[in-house]
Structure formats: structure tokens, C-alpha cells
ROGUDO-71933 format. One record per atom (N, C-alpha, C): residue number from 0; residue in one letter; chain; atom name; x, y, z. Coordinates in steps of 0.1 Angstrom, whole numbers, plus 5000, padded with zeros to 4 digits. Example, Ala and Ser with C-alpha at 12.3 -4.5 7.8 and 13.67 -1.06 7.14 Angstrom:
[0,'a','A','N',[5132,4943,5078]]
[0,'a','A','CA',[5123,4955,5078]]
[0,'a','A','C',[5132,4967,5078]]
[1,'s','A','N',[5128,4978,5071]]
[1,'s','A','CA',[5137,4989,5071]]
[1,'s','A','C',[5129,5000,5079]]
***
This chain:
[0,'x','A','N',[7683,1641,9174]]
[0,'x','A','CA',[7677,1644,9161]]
[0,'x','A','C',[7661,1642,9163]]
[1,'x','A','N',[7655,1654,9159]]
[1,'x','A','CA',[7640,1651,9158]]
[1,'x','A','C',[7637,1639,9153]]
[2,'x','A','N',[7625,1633,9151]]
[2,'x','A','CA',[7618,1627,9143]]
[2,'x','A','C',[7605,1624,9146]]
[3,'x','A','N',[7599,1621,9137]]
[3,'x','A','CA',[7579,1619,9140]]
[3,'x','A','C',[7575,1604,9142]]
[4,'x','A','N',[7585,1593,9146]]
[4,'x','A','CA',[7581,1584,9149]]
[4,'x','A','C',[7573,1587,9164]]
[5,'x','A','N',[7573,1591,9171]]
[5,'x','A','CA',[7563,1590,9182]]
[5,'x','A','C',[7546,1596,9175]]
[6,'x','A','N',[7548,1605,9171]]
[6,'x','A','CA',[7536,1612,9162]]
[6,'x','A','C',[7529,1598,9155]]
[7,'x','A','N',[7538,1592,9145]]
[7,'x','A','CA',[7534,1580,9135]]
[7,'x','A','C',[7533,1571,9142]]
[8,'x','A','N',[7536,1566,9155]]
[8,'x','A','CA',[7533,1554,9160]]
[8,'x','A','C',[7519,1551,9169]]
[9,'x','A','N',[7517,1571,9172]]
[9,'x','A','CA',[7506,1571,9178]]
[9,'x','A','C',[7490,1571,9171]]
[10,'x','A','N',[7495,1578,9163]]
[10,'x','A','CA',[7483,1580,9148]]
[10,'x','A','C',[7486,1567,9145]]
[11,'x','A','N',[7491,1557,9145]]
[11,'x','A','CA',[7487,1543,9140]]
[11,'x','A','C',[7481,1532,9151]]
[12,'x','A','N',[7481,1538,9162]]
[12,'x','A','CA',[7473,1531,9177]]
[12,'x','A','C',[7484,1519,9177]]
[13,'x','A','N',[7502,1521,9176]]
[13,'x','A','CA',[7508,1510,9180]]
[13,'x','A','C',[7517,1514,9193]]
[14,'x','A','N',[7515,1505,9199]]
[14,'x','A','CA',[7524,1506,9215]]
[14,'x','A','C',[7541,1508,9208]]
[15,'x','A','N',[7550,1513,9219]]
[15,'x','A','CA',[7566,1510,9219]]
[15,'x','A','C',[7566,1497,9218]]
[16,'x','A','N',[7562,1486,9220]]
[16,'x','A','CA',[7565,1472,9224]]
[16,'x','A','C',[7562,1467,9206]]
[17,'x','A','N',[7551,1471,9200]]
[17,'x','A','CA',[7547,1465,9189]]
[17,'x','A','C',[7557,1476,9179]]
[18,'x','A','N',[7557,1483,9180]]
[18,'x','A','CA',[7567,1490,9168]]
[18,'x','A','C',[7584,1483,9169]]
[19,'x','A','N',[7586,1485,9181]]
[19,'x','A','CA',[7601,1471,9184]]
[19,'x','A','C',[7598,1464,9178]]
[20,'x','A','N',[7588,1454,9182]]
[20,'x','A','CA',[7588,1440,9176]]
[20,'x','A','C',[7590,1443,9159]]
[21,'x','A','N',[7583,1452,9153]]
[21,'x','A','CA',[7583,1448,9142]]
[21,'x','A','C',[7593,1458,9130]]
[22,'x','A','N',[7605,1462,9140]]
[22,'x','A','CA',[7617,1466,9136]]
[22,'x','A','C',[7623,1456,9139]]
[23,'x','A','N',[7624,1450,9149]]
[23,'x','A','CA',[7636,1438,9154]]
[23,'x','A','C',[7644,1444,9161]]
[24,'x','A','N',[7640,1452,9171]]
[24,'x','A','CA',[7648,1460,9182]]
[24,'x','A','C',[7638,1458,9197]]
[25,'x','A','N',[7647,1466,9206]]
[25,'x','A','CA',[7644,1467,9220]]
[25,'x','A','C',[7629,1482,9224]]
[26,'x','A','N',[7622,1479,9230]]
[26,'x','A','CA',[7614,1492,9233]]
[26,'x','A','C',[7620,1502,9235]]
[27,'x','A','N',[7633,1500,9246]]
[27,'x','A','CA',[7640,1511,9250]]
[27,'x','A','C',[7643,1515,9239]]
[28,'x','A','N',[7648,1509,9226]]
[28,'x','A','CA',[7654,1517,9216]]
[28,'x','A','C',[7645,1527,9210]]
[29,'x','A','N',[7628,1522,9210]]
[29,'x','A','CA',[7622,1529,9205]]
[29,'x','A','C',[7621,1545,9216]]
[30,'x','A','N',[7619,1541,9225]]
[30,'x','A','CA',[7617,1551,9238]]
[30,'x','A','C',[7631,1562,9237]]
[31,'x','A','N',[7642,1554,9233]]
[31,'x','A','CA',[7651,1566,9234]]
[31,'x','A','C',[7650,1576,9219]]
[32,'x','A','N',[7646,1569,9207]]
[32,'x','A','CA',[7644,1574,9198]]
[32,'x','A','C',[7634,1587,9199]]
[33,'x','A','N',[7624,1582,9200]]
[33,'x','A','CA',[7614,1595,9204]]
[33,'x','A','C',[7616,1602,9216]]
[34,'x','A','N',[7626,1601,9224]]
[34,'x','A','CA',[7629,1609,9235]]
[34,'x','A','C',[7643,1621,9227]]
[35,'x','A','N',[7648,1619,9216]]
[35,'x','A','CA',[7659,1626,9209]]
[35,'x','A','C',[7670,1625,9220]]
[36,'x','A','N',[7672,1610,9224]]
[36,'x','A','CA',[7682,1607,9230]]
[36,'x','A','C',[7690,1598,9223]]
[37,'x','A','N',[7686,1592,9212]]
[37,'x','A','CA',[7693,1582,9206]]
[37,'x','A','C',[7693,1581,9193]]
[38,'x','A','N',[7696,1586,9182]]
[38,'x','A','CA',[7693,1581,9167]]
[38,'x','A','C',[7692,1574,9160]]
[39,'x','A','N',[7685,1568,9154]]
[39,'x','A','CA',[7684,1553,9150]]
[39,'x','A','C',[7692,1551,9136]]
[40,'x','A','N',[7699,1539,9136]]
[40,'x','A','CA',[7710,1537,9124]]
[40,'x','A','C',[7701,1540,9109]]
[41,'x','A','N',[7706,1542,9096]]
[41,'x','A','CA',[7698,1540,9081]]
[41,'x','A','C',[7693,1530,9082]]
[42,'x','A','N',[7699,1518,9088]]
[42,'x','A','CA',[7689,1507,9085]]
[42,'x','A','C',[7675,1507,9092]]
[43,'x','A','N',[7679,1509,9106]]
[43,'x','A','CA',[7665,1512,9116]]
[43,'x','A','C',[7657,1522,9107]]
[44,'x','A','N',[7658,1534,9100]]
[44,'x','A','CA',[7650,1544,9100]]
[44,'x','A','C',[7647,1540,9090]]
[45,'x','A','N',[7652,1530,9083]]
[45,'x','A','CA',[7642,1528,9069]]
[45,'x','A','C',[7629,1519,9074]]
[46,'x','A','N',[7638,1506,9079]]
[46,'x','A','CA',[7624,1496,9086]]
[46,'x','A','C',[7614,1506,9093]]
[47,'x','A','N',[7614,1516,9101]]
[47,'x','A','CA',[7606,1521,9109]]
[47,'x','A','C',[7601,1529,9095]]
[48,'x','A','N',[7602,1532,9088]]
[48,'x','A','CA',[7596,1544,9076]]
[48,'x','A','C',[7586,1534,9067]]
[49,'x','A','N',[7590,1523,9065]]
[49,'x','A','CA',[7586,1510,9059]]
[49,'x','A','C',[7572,1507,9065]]
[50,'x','A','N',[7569,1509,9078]]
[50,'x','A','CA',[7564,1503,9088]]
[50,'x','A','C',[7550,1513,9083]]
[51,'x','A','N',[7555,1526,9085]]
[51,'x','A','CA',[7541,1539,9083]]
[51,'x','A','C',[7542,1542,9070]]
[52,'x','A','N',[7546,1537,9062]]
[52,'x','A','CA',[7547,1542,9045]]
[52,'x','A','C',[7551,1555,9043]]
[53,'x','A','N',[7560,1557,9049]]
[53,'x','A','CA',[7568,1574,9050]]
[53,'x','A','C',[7582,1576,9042]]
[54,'x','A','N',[7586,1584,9035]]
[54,'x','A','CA',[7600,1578,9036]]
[54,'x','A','C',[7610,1584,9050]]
[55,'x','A','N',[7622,1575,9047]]
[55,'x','A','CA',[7628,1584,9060]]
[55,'x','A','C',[7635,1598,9059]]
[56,'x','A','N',[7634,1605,9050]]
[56,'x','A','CA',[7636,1617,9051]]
[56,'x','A','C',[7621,1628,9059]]
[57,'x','A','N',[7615,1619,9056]]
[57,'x','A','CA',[7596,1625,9064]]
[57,'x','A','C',[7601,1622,9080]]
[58,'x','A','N',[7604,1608,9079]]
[58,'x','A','CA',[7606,1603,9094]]
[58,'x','A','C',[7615,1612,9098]]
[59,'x','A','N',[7625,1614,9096]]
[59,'x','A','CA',[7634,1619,9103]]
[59,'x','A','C',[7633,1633,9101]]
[60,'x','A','N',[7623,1641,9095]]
[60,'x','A','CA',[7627,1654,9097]]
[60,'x','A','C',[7640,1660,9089]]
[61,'x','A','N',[7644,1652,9080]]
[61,'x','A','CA',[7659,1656,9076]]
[61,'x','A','C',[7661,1675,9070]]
[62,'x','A','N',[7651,1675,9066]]
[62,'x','A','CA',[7652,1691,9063]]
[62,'x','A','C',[7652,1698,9072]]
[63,'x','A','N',[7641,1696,9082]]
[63,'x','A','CA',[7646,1705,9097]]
[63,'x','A','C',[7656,1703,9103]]
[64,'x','A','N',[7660,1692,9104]]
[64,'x','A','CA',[7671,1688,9110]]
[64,'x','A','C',[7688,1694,9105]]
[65,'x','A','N',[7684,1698,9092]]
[65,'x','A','CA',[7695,1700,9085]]
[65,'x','A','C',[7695,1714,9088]]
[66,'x','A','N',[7686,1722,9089]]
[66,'x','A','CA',[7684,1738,9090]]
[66,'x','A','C',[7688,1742,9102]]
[67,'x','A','N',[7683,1735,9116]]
[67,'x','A','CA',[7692,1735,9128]]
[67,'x','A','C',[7702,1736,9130]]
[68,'x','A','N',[7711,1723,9123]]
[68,'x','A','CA',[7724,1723,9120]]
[68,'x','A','C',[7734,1731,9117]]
[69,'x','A','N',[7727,1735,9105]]
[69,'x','A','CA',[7735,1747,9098]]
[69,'x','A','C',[7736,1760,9109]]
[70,'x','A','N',[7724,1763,9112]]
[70,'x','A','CA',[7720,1775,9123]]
[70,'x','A','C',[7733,1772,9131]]
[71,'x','A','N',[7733,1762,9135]]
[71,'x','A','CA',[7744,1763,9149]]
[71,'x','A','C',[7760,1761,9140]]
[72,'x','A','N',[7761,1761,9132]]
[72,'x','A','CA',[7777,1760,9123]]
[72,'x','A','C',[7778,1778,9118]]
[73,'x','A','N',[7767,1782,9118]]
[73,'x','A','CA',[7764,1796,9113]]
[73,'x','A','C',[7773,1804,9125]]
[74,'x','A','N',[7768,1801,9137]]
[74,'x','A','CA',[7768,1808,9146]]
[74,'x','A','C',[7786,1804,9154]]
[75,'x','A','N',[7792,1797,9143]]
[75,'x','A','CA',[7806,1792,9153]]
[75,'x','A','C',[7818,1804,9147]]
***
């Protein structure tokens, strides 16, 4: 799943290490987040939305995400 946490963590000058810390997760978790290897649970993507004053539908791209989606169910 897309999302603009790498975008928002960078425009806020915070490392992987400091955005972990202040979710209460692992770096890797951030690292695979923004790599669209891993999706982070509702609870994670609120704290991280909390964090840049975003909601998580912004964070996560939910509209694009949802349009994607559809595209590929379109095409089955």
C-alpha cells in the first residue's frame, strides 16, 4: 500500500529511528512501511497520522489506493 509517510517524515527532518520511537515500533517497521512492503495496522497509522497532523486517510493514500484496487478487480 502506498503511503506518504516517507514524504511526511522527510519534510518534518525526522530520521526512521525517531519516527519508531515515537510510534512505539521497530525502524525496520518504519523502513518496510515506506518501502510498500509492509502495512501498518489502524492503530500504527493513526499514531503515525497523529505524529504529522494528517489524518490517515491523507497518510495512507486511501483514495488512490482504493482506485488501484478497483482497477485490478475491474480487470479479473
Amino acid at each position: 500500500m502506498k503511503t506518504r509517510i516517507k514524504e511526511l517524515r522527510t519534510a518534518s527532518n525526522l530520521t526512521q529511528q525517531q519516527l519508531a520511537d515515537r510510534v512505539h515500533v521497530s525502524p525496520r517497521t518504519i523502513i518496510s512501511i515506506e518501502k510498500e512492503q509492509y502495512n501498518p495496522s489502524l492503530m500504527l497509522a493513526y499514531r503515525i497520522a497523529d505524529v504529522f497532523g494528517v489524518t490517515v486517510e491523507d497518510l495512507c493514500c486511501l483514495k488512490e489506493n482504493k482506485e488501484l484496487e478497483d482497477k485490478q478487480y475491474e480487470n479479473l
